[in-house]
mmCIF file of the C-alpha atoms, coordinates in Angstrom:
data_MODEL
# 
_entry.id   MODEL 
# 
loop_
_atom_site.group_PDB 
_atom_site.id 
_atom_site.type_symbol 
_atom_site.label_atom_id 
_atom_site.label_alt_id 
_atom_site.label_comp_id 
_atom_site.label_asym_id 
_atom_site.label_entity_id 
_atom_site.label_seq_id 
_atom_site.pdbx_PDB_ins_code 
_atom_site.Cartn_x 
_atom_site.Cartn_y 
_atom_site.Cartn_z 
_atom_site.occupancy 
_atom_site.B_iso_or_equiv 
_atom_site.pdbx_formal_charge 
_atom_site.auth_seq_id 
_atom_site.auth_comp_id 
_atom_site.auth_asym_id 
_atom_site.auth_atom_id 
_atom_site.pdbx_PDB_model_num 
ATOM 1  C CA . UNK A 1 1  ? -45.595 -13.340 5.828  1.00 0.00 ? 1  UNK A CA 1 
ATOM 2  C CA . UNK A 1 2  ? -44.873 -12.027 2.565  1.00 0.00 ? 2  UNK A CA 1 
ATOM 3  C CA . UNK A 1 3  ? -42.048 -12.632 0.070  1.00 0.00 ? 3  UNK A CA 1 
ATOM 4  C CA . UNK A 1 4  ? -40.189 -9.537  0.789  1.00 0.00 ? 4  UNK A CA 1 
ATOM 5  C CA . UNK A 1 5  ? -40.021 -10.100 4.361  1.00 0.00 ? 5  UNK A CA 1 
ATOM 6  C CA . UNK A 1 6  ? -38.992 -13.905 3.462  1.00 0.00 ? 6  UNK A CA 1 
ATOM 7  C CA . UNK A 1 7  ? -36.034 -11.745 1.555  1.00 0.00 ? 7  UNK A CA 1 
ATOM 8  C CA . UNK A 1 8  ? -35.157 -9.644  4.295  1.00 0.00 ? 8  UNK A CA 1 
ATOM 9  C CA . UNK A 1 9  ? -34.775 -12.554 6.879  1.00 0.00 ? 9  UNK A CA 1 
ATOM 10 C CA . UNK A 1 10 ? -32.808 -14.527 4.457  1.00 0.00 ? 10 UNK A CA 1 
ATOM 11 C CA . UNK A 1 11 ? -30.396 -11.631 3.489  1.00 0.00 ? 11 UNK A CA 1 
ATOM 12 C CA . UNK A 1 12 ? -29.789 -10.850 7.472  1.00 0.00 ? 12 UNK A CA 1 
ATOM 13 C CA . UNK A 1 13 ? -29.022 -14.517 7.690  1.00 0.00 ? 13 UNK A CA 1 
ATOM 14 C CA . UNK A 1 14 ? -26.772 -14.619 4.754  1.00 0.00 ? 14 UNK A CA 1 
ATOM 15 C CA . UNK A 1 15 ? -25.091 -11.490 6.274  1.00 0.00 ? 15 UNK A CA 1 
ATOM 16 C CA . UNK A 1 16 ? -24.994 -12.720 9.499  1.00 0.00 ? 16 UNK A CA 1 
ATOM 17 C CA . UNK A 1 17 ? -23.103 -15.912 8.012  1.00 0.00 ? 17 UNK A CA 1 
ATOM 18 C CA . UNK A 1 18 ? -20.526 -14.170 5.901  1.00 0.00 ? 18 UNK A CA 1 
ATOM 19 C CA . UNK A 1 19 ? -19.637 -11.973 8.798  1.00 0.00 ? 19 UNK A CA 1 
ATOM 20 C CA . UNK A 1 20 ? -19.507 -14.455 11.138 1.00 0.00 ? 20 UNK A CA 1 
ATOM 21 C CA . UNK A 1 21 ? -16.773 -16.713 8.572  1.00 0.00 ? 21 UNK A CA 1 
ATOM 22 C CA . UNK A 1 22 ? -15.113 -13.899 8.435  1.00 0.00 ? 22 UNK A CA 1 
ATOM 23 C CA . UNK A 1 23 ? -14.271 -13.736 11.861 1.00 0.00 ? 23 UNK A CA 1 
ATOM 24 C CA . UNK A 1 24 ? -13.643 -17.554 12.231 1.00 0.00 ? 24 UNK A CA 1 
ATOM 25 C CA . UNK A 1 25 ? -11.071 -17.666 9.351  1.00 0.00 ? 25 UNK A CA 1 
ATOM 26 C CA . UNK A 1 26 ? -9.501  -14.558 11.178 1.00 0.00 ? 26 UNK A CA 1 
ATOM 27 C CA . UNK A 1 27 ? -9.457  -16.239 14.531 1.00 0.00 ? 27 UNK A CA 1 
ATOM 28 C CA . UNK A 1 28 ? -8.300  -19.313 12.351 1.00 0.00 ? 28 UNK A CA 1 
ATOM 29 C CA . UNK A 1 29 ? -5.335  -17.238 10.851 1.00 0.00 ? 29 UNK A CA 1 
ATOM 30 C CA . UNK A 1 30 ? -4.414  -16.236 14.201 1.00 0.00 ? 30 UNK A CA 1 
ATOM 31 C CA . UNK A 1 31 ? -3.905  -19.137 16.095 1.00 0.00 ? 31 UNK A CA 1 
ATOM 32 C CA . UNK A 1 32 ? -2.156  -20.964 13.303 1.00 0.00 ? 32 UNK A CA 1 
ATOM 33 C CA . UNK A 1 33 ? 0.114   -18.359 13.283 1.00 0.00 ? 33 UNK A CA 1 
ATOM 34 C CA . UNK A 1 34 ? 0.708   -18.088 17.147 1.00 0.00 ? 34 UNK A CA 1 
ATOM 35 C CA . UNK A 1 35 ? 0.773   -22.054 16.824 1.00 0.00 ? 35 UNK A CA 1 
ATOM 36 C CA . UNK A 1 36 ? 3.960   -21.249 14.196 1.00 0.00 ? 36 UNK A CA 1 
ATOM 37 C CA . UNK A 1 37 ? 5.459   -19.344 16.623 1.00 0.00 ? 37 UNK A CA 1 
ATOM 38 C CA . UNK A 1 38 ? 5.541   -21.329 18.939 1.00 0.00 ? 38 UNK A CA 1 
ATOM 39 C CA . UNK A 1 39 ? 6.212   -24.289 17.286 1.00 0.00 ? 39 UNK A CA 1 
ATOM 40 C CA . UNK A 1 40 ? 9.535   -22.158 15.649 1.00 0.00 ? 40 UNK A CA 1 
ATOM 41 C CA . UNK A 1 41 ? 10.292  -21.571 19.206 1.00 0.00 ? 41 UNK A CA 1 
ATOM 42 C CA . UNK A 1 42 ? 10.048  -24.620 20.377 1.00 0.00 ? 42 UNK A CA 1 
ATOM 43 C CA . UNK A 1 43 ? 12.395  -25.759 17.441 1.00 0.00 ? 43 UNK A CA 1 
ATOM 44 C CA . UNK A 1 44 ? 14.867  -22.992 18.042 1.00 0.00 ? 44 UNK A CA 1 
ATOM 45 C CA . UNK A 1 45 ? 15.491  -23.696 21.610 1.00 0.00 ? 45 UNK A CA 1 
ATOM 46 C CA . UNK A 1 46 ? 16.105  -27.027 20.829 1.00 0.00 ? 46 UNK A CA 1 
ATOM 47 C CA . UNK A 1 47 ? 18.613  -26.599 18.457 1.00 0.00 ? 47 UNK A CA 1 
ATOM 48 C CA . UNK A 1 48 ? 20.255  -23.714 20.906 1.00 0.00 ? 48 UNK A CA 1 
ATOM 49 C CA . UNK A 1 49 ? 20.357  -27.167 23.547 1.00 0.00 ? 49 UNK A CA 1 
ATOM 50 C CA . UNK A 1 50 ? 21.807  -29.046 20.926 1.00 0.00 ? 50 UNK A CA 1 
ATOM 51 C CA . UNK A 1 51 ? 24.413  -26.717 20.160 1.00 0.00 ? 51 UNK A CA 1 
ATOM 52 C CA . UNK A 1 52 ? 25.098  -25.474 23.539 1.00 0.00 ? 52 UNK A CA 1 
ATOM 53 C CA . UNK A 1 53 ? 25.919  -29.632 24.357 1.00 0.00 ? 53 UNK A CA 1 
ATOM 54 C CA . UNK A 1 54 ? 27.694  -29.948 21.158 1.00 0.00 ? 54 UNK A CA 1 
ATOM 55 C CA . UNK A 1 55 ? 29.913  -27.376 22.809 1.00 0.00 ? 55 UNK A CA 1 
ATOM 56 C CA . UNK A 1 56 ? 30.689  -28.398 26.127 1.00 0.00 ? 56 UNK A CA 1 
# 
């Protein structure tokens, strides 16, 4: 094997790496902001049932 083939495997791995982050941060940012959501929702419904009994 020579060095530029050495290169060339290590630059498709280093590719292959950044690309692949890439996707797991944007998966990452994804469900944290679904996980928001519903955690916001969650929130919000309970302070509708708190309200709604603070009303009856």
């Amino acid at each position: 094997m020579s060095l530029s083939n050495v290169k060339f495997v290590d630059d498709n791995a280093t590719q292959i790496f950044y690309s692949y982050k890439k996707v797991v941060m944007f998966v990452a940012c994804k469900l944290r902001l679904l996980v928001l959501k519903n955690l916001l929702a969650l929130n919000y419904s309970k302070i509708c049932m708190n309200t709604e009994y603070l009303h009856m």
